[in-house]
C-alpha positions as CSV (number, residue, x, y, z in Angstrom):
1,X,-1.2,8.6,18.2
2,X,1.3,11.3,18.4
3,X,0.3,14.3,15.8
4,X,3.5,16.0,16.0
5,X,5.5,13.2,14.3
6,X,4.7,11.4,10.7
7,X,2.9,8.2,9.9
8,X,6.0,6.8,8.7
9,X,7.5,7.5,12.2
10,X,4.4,6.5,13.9
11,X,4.5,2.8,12.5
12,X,7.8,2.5,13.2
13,X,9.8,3.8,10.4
14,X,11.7,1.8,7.4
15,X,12.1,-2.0,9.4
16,X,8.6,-1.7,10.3
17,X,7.2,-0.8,6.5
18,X,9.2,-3.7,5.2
19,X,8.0,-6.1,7.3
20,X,4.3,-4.2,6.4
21,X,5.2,-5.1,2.8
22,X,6.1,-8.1,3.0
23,X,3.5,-9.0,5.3
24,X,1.4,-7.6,2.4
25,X,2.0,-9.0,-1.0
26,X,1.5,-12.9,-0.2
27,X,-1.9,-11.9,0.6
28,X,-2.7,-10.2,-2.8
29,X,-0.7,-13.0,-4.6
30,X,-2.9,-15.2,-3.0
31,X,-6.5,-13.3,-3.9
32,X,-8.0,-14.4,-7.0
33,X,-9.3,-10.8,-7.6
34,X,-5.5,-9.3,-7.1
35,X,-3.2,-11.8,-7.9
36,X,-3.5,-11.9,-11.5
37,X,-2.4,-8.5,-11.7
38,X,1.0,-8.9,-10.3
39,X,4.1,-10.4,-12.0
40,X,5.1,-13.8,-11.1
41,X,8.9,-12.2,-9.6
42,X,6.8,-9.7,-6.9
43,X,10.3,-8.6,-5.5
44,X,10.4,-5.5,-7.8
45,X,6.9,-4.7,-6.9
46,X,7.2,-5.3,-2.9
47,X,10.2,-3.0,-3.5
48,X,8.5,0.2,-5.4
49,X,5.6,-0.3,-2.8
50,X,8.3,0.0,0.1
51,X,9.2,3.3,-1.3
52,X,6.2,4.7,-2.0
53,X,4.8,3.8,1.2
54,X,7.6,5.5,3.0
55,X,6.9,8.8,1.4
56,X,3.6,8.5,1.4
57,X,3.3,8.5,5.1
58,X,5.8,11.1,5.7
59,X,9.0,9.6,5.5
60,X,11.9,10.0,2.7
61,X,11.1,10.9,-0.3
62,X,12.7,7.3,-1.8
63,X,10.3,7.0,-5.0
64,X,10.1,10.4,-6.6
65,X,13.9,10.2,-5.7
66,X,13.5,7.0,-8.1
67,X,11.3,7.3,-10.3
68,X,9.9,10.6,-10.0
69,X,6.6,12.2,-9.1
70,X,4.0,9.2,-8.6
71,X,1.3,10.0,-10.9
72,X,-0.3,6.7,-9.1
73,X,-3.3,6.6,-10.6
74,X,-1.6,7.3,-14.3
75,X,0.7,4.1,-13.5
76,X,-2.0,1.8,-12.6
77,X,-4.3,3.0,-15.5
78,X,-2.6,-0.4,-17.8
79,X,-5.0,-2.4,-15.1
80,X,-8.6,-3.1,-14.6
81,X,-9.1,-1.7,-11.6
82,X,-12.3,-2.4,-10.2
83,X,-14.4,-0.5,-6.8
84,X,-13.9,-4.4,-5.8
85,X,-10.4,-4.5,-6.3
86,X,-10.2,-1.3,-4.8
87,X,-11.6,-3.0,-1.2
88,X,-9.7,-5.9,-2.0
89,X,-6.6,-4.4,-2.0
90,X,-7.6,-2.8,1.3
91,X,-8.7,-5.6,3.0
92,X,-4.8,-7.7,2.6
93,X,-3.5,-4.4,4.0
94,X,-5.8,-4.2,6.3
95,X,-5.0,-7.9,7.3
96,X,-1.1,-7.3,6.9
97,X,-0.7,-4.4,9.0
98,X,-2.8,-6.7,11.6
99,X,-0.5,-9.7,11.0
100,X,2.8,-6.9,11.7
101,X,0.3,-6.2,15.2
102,X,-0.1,-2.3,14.2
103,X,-2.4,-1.1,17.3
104,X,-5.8,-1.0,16.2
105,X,-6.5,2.6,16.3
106,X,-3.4,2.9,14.0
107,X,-4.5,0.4,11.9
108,X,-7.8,1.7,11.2
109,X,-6.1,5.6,10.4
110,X,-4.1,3.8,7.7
111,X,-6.5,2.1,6.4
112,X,-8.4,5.2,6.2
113,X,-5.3,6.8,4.8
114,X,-5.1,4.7,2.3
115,X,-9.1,4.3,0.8
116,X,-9.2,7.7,-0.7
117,X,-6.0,6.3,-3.0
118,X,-7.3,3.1,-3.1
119,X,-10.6,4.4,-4.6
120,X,-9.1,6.9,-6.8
121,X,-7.4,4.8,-9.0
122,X,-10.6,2.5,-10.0
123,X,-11.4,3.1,-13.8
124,X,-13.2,0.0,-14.4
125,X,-16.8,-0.5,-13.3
126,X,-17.8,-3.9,-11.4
């Protein structure tokens, strides 16, 4: 992996962090632990998790330009989040960015990327 450019770059930019999302959010429809969480019309969702992917890894700044700063773990405080949920949640990304055939080493540096977040925003015990 090239350290000089971003993660966005690095997985290939917008085209390939759409097909990432939408790789994605079947998968957590389809877990029992996840899929009650999301709405029945997922487009808006897929669509706020585009952008916040993108500037998350390093690319435009598309959802603060949206909806302003983040505050993740503030947004998803309205949800049980649970440590299981938390690798849940990991585990369809994990299995999306492997359906999109991200490289492994790649793979596993997102995932990695992506735990702390994932983790932070528990605030429900098991």
């Amino acid at each position: 992996m090239n350290r000089n450019i971003s993660l966005y770059e690095t997985l290939g930019g917008d085209r390939s962090l759409r097909l990432i999302v939408e790789a994605f959010y079947p998968k957590v429809q389809a877990h029992p632990l996840l899929g009650p969480l999301f709405p029945e019309d997922i487009n808006p969702v897929m669509e706020k998790q585009h952008m916040f992917l993108t500037q998350f890894f390093g690319g435009p700044t598309l959802f603060s330009d949206a909806f302003g700063h983040p505050m993740m773990r503030a947004r998803h405080m309205p949800f049980e989040i649970t440590p299981e949920r938390a690798e849940a949640w990991l585990d369809c990304m994990n299995r999306a960015l492997q359906e999109v055939g991200i490289e492994d080493e790649l793979r596993q540096f997102v995932i990695e990327r992506l735990s702390g977040p994932a983790h932070h925003f528990v605030n429900t015990p098991e």
